[in-house]
N, C-alpha and C positions, 0 to 999 in steps of 0.2 A: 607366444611364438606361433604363427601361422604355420599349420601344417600341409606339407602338400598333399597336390590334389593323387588320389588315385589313379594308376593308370585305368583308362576305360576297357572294356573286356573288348576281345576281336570281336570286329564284327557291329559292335553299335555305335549307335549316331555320335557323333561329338554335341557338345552344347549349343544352345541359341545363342547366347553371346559369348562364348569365347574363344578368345584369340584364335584356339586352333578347330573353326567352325565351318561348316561349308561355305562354297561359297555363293554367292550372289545367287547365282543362277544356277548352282546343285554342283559347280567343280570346287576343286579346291579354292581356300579361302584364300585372299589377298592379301590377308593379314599373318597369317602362316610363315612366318620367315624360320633362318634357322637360329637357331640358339645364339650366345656370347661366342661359345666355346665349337660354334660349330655342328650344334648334334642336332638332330630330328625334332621335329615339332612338338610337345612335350607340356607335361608339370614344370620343365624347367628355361622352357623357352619365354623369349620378352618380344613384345607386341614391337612389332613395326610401326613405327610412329612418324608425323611429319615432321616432326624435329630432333634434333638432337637428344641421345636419352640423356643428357646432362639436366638440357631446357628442360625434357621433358618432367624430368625428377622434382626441377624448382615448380613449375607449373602445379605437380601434383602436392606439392606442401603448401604451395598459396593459397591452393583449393582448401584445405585444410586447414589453415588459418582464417581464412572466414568463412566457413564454414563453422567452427568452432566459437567466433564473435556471434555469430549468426545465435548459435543455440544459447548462448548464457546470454542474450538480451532479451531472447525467448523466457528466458528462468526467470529474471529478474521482472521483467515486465507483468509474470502471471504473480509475483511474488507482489510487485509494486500496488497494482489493481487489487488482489483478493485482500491487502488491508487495509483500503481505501473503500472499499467496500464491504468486507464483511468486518474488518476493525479487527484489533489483536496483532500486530505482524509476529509479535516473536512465533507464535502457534500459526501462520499461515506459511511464514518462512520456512519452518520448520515440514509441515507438511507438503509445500511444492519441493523443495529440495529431498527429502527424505523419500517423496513417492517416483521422482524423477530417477534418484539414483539406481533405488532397484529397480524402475522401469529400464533404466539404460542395461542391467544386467540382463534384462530378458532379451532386447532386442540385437545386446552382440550374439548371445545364443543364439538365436536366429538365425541373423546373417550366414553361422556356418555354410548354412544352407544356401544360397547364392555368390557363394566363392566363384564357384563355377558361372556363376554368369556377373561377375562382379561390376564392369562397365554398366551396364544396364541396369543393373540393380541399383547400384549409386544414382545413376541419374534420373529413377523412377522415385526412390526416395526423397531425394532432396524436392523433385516436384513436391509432392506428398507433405513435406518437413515445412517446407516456406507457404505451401496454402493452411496448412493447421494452425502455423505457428505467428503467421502473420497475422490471421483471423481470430486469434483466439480471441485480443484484447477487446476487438471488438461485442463477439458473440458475446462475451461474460457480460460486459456490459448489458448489453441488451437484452439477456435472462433477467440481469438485476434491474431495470427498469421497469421493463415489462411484467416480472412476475415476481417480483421480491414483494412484493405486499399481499402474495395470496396466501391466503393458507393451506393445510397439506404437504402434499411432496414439493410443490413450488417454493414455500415458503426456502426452505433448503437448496433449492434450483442454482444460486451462485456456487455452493459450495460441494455439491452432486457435480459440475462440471469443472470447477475450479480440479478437481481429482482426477479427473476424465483427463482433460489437459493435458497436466502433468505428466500421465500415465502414458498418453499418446507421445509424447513431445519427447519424452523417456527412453520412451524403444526406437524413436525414428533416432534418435541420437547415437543412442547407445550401438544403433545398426551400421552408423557409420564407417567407426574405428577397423575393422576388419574387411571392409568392402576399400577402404583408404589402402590399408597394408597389402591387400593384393593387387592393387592396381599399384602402387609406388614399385611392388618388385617382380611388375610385370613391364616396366619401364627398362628397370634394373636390376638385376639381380643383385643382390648383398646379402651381410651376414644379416641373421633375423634381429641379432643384439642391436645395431647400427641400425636397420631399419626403423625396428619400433622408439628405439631414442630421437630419431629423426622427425619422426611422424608425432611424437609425445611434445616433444620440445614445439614444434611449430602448433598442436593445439593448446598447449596452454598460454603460448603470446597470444595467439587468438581469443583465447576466452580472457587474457588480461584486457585487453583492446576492446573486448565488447563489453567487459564490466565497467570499464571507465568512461566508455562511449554514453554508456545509456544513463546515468547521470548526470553525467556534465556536458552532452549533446543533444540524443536524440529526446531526452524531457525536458528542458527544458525550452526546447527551438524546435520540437516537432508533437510534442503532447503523445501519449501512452496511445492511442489510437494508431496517428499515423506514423508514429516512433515504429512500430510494431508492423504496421504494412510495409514498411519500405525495407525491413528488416527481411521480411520475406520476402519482398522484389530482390533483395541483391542476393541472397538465397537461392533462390530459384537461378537467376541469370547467371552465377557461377558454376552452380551445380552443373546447367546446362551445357554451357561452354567449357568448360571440361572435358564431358565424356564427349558430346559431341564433335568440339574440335579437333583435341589429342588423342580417343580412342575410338575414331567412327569407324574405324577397321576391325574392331573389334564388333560390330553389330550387323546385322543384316540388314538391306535397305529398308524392309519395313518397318523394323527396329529404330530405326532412326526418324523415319517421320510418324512413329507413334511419338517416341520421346518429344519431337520436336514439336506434336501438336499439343499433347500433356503440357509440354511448358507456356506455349502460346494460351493455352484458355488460362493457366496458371496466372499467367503477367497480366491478362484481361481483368481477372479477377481482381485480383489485389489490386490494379490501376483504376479501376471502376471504385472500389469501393476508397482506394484514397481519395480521389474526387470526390464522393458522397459524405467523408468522414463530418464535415461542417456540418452539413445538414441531419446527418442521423446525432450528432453530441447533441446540438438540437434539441430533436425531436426527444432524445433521450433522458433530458435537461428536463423538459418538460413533461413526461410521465413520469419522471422522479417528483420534481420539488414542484407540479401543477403550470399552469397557463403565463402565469403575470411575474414569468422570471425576468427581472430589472437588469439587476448587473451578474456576471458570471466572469471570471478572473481567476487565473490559476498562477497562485504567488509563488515564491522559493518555498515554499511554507507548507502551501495549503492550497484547495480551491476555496475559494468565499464566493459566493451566491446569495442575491435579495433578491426576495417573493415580497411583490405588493406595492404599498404603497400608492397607489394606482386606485381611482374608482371607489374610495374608501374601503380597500382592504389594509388589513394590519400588514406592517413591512415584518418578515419574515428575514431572519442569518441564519446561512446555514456554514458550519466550515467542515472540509472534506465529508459531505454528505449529511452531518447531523447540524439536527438544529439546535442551534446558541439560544439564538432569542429566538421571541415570542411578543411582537408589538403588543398585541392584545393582552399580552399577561405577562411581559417584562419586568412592572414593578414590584409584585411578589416576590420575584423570585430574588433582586439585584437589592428592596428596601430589607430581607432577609438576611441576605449577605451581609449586607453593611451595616446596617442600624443599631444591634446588637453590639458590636463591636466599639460603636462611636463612644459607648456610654464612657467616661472620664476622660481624660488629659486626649485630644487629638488635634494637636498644632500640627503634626508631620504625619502623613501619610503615605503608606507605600504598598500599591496597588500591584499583584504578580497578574500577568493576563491580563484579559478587562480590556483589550485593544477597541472594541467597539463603544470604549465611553458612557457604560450603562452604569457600571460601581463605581465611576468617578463622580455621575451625576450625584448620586446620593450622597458622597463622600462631602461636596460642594453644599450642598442641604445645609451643612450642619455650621452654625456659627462659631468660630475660633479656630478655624483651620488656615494654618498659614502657606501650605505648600504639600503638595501630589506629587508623587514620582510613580511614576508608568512604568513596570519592564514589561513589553511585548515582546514576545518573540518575531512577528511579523509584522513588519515594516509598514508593508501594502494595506493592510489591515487596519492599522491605527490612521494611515495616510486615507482611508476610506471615510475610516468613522470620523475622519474631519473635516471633508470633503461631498459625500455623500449628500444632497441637500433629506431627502428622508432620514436615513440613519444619523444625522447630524441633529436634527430636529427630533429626533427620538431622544437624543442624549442631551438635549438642551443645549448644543455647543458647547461642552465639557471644555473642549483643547482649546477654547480661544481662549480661557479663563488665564489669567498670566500668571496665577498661582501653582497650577499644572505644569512641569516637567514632564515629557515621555520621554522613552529611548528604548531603545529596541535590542535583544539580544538573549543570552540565557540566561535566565533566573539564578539558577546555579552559581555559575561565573560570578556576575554581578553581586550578590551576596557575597562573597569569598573575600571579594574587597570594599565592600562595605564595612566603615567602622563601629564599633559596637556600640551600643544603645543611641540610634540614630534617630529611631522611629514610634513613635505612641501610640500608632495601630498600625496593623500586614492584613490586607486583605488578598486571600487566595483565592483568585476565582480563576481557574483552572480545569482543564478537560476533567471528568472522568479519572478516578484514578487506575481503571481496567482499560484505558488504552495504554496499550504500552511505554509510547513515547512520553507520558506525563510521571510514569511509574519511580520514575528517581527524583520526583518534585512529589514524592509522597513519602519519603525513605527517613528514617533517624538521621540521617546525617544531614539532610538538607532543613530539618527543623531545628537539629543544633545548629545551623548556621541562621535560621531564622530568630529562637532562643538570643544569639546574641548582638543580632542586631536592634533588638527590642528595649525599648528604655523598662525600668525598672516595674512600673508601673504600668505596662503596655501590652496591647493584647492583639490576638493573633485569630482569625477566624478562616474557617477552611472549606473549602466546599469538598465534599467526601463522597457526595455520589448517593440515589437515591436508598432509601434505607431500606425499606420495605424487600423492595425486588435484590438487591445486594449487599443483606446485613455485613456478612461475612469482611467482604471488602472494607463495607464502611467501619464497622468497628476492630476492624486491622486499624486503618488510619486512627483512630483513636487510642491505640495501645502504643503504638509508634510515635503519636506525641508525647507521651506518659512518658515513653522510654524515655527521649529527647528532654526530661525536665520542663514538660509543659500540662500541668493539668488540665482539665477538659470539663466543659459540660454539651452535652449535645441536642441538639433541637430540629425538628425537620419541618417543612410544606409544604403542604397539596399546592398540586394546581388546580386553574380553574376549571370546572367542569365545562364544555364545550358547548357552547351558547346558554350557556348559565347568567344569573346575574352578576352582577358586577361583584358582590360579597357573598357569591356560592364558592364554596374550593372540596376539593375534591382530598379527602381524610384517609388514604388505601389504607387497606388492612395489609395484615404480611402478605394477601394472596391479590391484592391488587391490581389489575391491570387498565390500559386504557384503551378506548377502541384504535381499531386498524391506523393506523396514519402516522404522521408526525408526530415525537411526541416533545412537549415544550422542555426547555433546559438544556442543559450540556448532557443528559447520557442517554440520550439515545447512540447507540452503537450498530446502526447501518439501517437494512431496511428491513428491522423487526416489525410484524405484521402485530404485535400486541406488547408494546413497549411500556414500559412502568412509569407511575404519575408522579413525580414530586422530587424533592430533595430535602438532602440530610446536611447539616452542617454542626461543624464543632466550635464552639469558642474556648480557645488557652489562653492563658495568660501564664506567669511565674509561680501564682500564687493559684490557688482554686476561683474563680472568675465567677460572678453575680451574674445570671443572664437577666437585663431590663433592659428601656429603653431610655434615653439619654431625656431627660425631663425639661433641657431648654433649648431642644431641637424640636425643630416643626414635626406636628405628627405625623407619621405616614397613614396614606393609604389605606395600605390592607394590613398593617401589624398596630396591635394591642397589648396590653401586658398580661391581658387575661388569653388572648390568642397566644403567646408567648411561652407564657405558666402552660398550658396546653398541650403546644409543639414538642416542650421537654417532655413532657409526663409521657406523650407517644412516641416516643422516640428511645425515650427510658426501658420503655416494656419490651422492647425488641435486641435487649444489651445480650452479645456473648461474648460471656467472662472468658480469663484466661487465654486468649491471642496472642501471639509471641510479635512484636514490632516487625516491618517490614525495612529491610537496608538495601543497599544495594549491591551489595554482593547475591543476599538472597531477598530477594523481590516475592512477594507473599499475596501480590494482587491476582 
């Protein structure tokens, strides 16, 4: 309940913005009328306005409905970006929303304090809300381009501001709600119940209208940059039009062309940099993933970006910021995946991921294979990797093979109606299992559905994420196949050491790391300035599973059976017994 204002003691000044303020030129103010009821200028008198207070009342809850859109696309967008960048969403979710909330507690406190000057205060705010809030997506960005790969306090720079954000975005919110309820019942006077229901009911249609806006509008058809400036252009130009045009009686003429010039640089601002926004993803693009960025494509899915190719560099995938592949040391990591695997019966194969046609190549390798089934999740992706004239030729044109099936969807789903023992080998080549969204494609219950899609005699291999740098993880996924009725054995590989020779690979110890940069495979998880080298994978089967290689298949590359015998033994030494399986109810990544 908003409490009224105090009367002022005889004798002192009234406030600078309100209603009952001097006026213009040191007489009484113009805005000064009398009450509803009649009575003297007051705590309980309502602002002379140019419209009707009916108009007036709808005016001030529309202000308040987008305004309210305005800040939860604010939320979301810092929420969207910090998992795109720094990876994890449930734990950045969590952290924007939770820092926000008690930010907003500090800043209604606050506001007490400019009750008394409440027009003004709103409209200085909302200036303030739509330059921070519009900009934010940008700056983040451009801390994580520019300095996400140094080390120090930098290193941490996305996620030092990603808080900072939040924090600010918080109290300018939070400052709102009470600078709202004194202007709605400065309009009109009402019961404070009916008030605050009024003013409650109209932001939370706003905040449903901006939550459903900024997914299914402003990101897809305006990208998280300019999604986020225009956010605070309408921001600001309501905010403005507001006070300005329903309560410019309530300020004092210079009052009003501060407000008005505050918002002018405002619109400048964010109009400048939406123009610019092409040019700095850019340039942004390019201190991120280097010079010889090829294609860049922001799917329903994902971004997918190629480095190279070009000038004889290695072609480079990176999807929403990490890199997939690794032209130059591709085959490790995808004849690892696969090869193992092929050893007995593999007429049917069923590829989860692998949209880039790197584990289907080697799948193709092997003599007696009669048919590939592809589930991608992303569309665009597989439609690249078939397309692409580099990443196509990287994958040997996989998809033109007539043997191949793709199709596109959730893993999940797809399995569920899949009939039982369909398939003689499942290759999982799949994100990381510490990004969240891959976190239920690591779970007991999605290996029971795997478990039964598997012919009798059919084996199942998994990509679990580097072992070294995330035992923990990786041998979760190991006890979660166990759970699931799939024994295991586990094997891991360096990668190559970085202008190494062709047959140098890089052996981490548990304390492992690689220099500054990209690091090759699926886990790198944003822009760690010293990301860990290698991968771990499990081979199941029904029965305890022999790891060799298939003896009437071409040989690979880079794997050996003596490299093989090897990979296990180091991978063996790194086991921690006793992990309790991961589901998904409770998620243990």
């Amino acid at each position: 309940m908003i409490e009224p204002h105090a009367p002022a003691p005889p004798g002192s000044p009234p406030s600078w913005g309100d209603a009952c303020g001097p006026g213009e030129a040191g007489g009484s103010s113009d805005a000064c009328g009398p009450g509803e009821a009649g009575g003297p200028c007051g705590p309980e008198a309502t602002a002379r306005l140019p419209v009707r207070p009916a108009v007036g009342r709808f005016l001030v809850l529309a202000g308040v409905f987008v305004c309210a859109a305005c800040g939860l696309v604010y939320e979301l967008e810092l929420v969207a970006l910090a998992s795109y960048l720094i990876g994890d969403s449930v734990t950045q979710a969590s952290v924007v929303l939770s820092v926000m909330v008690f930010a907003m507690g500090l800043g209604s406190l606050a506001a007490k304090r400019l009750r008394g000057l409440a027009a003004a205060g709103f409209g200085a705010l909302e200036a303030v809300l739509a330059l921070v809030g519009g900009s934010s997506a940008m700056v983040l960005y451009a801390v994580f381009a520019w300095t996400g790969g140094w080390g120090g306090l930098w290193a941490d720079g996305p996620r030092i501001l990603l808080v900072a954000f939040s924090l600010a975005i918080g109290v300018l919110i939070g400052a709102e709600v009470p600078l709202l309820m004194e202007l709605i019942q400065r309009v009109r006077r009402q019961d404070p119940g009916g008030a605050v229901a009024d003013l409650f009911a109209a932001d939370y249609v706003g905040a449903l209208v901006g939550g459903l806006a900024f997914p299914f509008v402003l990101l897809p058809f305006l990208g998280q940059l300019t999604g986020a400036l225009l956010t605070g252009t309408v921001n600001a130009a309501v905010g403005a039009a507001l006070v300005l045009g329903l309560f410019r009686r309530d300020l004092t003429r210079r009052a009003r062309w501060l407000l008005l010039a505050a918002n002018v640089v405002v619109l400048a601002l964010l109009a400048t940099a939406t123009v610019l926004a092409d040019d700095f993803e850019r340039a942004a693009r390019q201190a991120v993933y280097g010079q010889d960025v090829r294609v860049a494509v922001r799917t329903d899915v994902q971004e997918v970006v190629l480095t190279g190719d070009t000038d004889g560099r290695p072609l480079d995938l990176f999807l929403d910021g990490r890199l997939r592949v690794r032209g130059s040391d591709d085959g490790r990591y995808h004849e690892a995946l696969v090869h193992p695997a092929m050893n007995g019966p593999h007429a049917r194969v069923l590829v989860l991921g692998g949209g880039d046609g790197l584990a289907v190549r080697e799948v193709l390798r092997h003599p007696g294979v009669r048919r590939v089934d592809v589930v991608e999740l992303d569309p665009q992706l597989a439609r690249l990797a078939r397309h692409d004239p580099g990443l196509s030729a990287l994958n040997e044109h996989a998809y033109g093979d007539a043997r191949v099936h793709a199709g596109t969807g959730d893993a999940f789903r797809r399995l569920r109606s899949t009939p039982s023992a369909t398939y003689d080998v499942v290759i999982s080549d799949l994100p990381d299992p510490a990004v969240t969204a891959s976190t239920k494609l690591y779970s007991q219950e999605f290996y029971g559905l795997l478990r039964r899609v598997l012919a009798p005699d059919g084996r199942l291999v998994v990509h679990a994420g580097p072992v070294s740098a995330h035992p923990r993880a990786f041998w979760t996924v190991d006890a979660t196949l166990r759970a699931a009725g799939l024994p295991t054995v586990a094997y891991r590989v360096g990668a190559r050491d970085p202008g190494a020779g062709p047959d140098a690979t890089s052996e981490p110890g548990p304390d492992a790391t690689s220099e500054p940069g990209p690091t090759p495979g699926p886990d790198r998880t944003g822009a760690v300035p010293r990301a860990p080298r290698g991968w771990g994978f499990l081979l199941a089967a029904r029965t305890p599973p022999v790891l060799r290689l298939d003896p009437a298949a071409p040989r690979p590359r880079t794997l050996t059976p003596d490299s093989l015998a090897r990979d296990a033994r180091d991978a063996a030494r790194t086991r921690i017994p006793g992990l309790p399986p991961s589901t998904l109810v409770h998620p243990r990544y």
